[in-house]
Phi, psi and omega in degrees: 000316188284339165304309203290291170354268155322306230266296154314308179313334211251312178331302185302322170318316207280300199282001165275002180307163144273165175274346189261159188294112214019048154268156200236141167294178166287163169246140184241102179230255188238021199252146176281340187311137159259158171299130155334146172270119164330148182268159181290145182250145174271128193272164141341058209127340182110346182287158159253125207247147171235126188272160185294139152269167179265009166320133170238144177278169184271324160295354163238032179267146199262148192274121177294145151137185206286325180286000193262001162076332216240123198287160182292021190244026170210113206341165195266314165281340153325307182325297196289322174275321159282345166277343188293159196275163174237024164303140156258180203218134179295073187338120181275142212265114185300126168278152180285138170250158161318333157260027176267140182239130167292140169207139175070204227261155179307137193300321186225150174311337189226123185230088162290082213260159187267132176299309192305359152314330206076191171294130175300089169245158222266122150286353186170213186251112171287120196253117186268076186297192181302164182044006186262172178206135179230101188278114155239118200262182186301142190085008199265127171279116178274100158253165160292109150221097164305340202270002169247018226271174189280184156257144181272179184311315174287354194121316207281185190285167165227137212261146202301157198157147203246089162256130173290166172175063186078009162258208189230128187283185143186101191253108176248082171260193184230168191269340184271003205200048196289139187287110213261101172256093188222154194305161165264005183241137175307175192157179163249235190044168176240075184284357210220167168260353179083186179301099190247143176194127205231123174047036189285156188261173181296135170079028185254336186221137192218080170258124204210112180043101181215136158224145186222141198219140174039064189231159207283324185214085179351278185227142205229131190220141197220091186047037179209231205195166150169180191251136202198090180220180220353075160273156177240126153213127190275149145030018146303158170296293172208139203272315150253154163232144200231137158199175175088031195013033186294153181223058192268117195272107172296148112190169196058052154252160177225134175242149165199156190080002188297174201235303175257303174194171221238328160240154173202096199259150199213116165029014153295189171225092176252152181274103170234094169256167195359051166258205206212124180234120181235138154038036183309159146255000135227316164271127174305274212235140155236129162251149194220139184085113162330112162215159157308022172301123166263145134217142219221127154043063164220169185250138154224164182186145187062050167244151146293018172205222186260127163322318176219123197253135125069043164268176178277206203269125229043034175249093149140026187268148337093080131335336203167133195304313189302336205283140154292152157251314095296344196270352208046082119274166185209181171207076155211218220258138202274299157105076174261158216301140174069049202240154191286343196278334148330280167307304206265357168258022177268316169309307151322270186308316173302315204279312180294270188328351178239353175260018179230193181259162183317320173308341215261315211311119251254137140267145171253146179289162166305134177274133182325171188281196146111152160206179170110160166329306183253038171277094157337120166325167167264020198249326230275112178312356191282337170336306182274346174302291181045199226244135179321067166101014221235259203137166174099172168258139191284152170240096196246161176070166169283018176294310208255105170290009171282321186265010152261000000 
C-alpha cells in the first residue's frame, strides 16, 4: 500500500515540473515557510492580472506520520480529490409531507392528494381555477391553519378556504372512511370559510361522505351548481349559503349545531331532499327573495328558532308535531339509536306490552343497518316515513350504504 501510495505522490510531483529543459519548479516541501508570491502581470487594458500561487500551506499538507500511508509532501486537497469517490449521485425528488401547506392558486392542473401523506393543510385560500381539478379520495384530512396562513394581494392574512372558480371539486369518501375538513386547532371559534364554488358548471362539483366542522359558512355555493350528499356539517356559522340564483342538490345530509341557520338561500333554487336539521341555535332554513326551492321528506328538530322562514307555501305547515307537511317533512324528534329518547321509548313500549295481551303485543321492525351518531333507533319515527308518495324507509343520515 505504502508502494501504491508513493508511486502516485511522485506521478503528481512529476506533472508539476516545468516543461522546458532546465527550469526548476517551486520546491515543495514540510517547511512552515511559503513561497514568494508570483509578481502581477500587467493585463491588456491596464488591468492587472494575479496568478494563483503556488505555494502550500501547513493546512493543507496531508498529516505525517507511519499511519498516514501518504507522504507529507502532498497538499491535503490533492489527497482528499484523489481518494474521494467520483460517482456521482442522484437528487432524490422532495415528498410532499404533512407540513406542507396550499395557498393560492392550485400547484398542478391536476391534484390527487394521497391520505398516507398526512394532512392537506389549506394556509389560506386555495383556488381551484379553469382546467384544474382536486380529488380527495376516502379518508383524507383537511385542516384550516388560519395562524400560519399566507397573505392575499393586498398584504393582509388570507384566511383558509377551498374555492371552486371554475375548476373541478370532486370529495369522494366512503361511509367507513369519510373526508374530513376541519380547523387545525380545537376551539368554539369559526377560524376558516369552509368549501366555496363560485359559478360551477353542472358535474363540476361533486361532494360525496364529508364532513366539515366549524367554518364560518360550511358550504357556500354561488350562481353555480353542485351535488352534495351524505354531508356532516357541524358548529358552523351557516351550514350552507346559497346565492346568486345558484341550484345546488342536497340530500342525506345533516346540519347540526349552527349558529345562524343551517340553510340560508338567497333568490336561488336549492333542492333538499331527506336531510336532517338538528339542534340550530337559530333558524332550520331561511329565504330571502323569490326562488324555485324544493324540500322534500327532511326533518327538523331542535332549533331555536324557526324551522323554516319564508318557504314556499305549505313548507313547514305542521298540522301536528307528529304530522308531515305537505312536502313529507316533519318536525319532530328522529330518536337516534342509543340516545335518551331511545331508553324512554324502549321503557314505554315494555310497559304497554306487558298490561296487553300476547296478540296485542307492539313488534318492533328489525334495526336499521348502520353506525354511528346518526343511526336511527328501531323507536325512530323515520322508520315510517319513507319517501314523498313513495313508500319504504326514509333514507334520512349516513347509515344506509345500500343505495351507493
Amino acid at each position: 500500500m505504502e508502494t501504491i501510495f508513493a508511486a502516485l505522490a511522485a506521478t503528481l510531483l512529476w506533472t508539476a515540473e516545468p516543461s522546458e529543459p532546465g527550469a526548476t519548479g517551486p520546491e515543495v516541501t514540510a517547511s512552515s515557510e511559503t513561497a514568494k508570491p508570483a509578481e502581477p502581470v500587467p493585463a491588456p487594458g491596464g488591468d492587472t492580472l494575479h496568478p494563483v500561487s503556488t505555494s502550500v500551506r501547513d493546512s493543507d499538507r496531508s498529516p505525517t506520520g507511519a499511519d498516514s500511508g501518504i507522504p507529507s509532501t502532498v497538499p491535503r486537497t490533492v489527497r482528499e480529490s484523489t481518494l474521494a469517490p467520483t460517482r456521482a449521485t442522484r437528487a432524490e425528488p422532495r415528498r410532499k409531507t404533512a407540513s406542507d401547506r396550499f395557498c393560492g392558486p392550485l400547484p398542478r392542473d391536476f391534484v390527487r392528494w394521497n391520505p398516507k401523506e398526512g394532512a392537506l393543510r389549506l394556509g389560506g385560500r386555495v383556488v381551484i381555477g379553469p382546467g384544474q381539478r382536486l380529488d380527495l379520495p376516502p379518508g383524507t384530512l383537511v385542516v384550516a391553519d388560519p395562524d400560519n396562513s399566507c397573505r392575499d394581494s393586498s398584504g393582509s392574512p388570507s384566511s383558509p378556504a377551498l374555492l371552486v372558480a371554475g375548476g373541478t371539486l370532486r370529495i369522494a369518501g366512503t361511509w367507513r372512511d369519510p373526508v374530513v375538513l376541519r380547523p387545525v386547532a380545537e376551539g368554539s371559534d369559526l377560524p376558516w370559510d369552509g368549501i366555496q364554488v363560485v359559478g360551477a358548471g353542472e358535474g363540476e362539483v361533486s361532494l360525496r361522505w364529508f364532513e366539515v366542522r366549524r367554518a364560518r359558512v360550511g358550504i357556500n355555493v354561488s350562481a353555480g351548481a353542485a351535488g352534495i350528499d351524505h354531508a356532516v356539517v357541524e358548529d358552523c356559522g351557516i351550514g350552507l349559503g346559497v346565492a346568486g340564483g345558484a341550484a345546488p342538490r342536497i340530500s342525506h345530509s345533516v346540519f347540526s349545531r349552527t349558529r345562524v341557520a343551517d340553510v340560508a338561500s338567497e333568490r336561488s333554487a336549492p333542492e333538499i331532499r331527506s336531510c336532517l336539521f338538528l339542534d340550530g341555535q337559530g333558524d332550520g332554513i331561511r329565504f330571502s327573495g323569490t326562488g324555485l326551492a324544493r324540500v322534500e321528506t327532511s326533518l327538523f328538530w331542535g332549533q331555536r328558532g324557526t324551522p323554516v322562514v319564508r318557504g314556499p307555501s305549505g313548507l313547514g305547515n305542521w298540522k301536528a308535531d307528529s304530522l308531515p307537511d305537505a312536502f313529507g317533512n316533519r318536525r319532530c324528534d328522529p330518536v337516534f339509536r342509543a340516545s335518551r329518547a331511545e331508553a324512554d321509548s324502549a321503557a314505554r313500549v315494555s310497559r304497554e306490552n306487558a298490561q296487553a295481551s300476547w296478540w296485542k303485543r307492539r313488534r318492533l321492525p328489525p334495526a336499521p343497518p348502520g353506525r354511528g351518531p346518526w343511526v336511527p333507533s328501531v323507536y325512530s319515527p323515520l322508520l315510517e316515513a319513507g319517501e314523498r308518495q313513495v313508500g319504504g324507509r326514509a333514507d334520512i343520515g349516513l347509515w344506509d350504504e345500500l343505495r351507493r
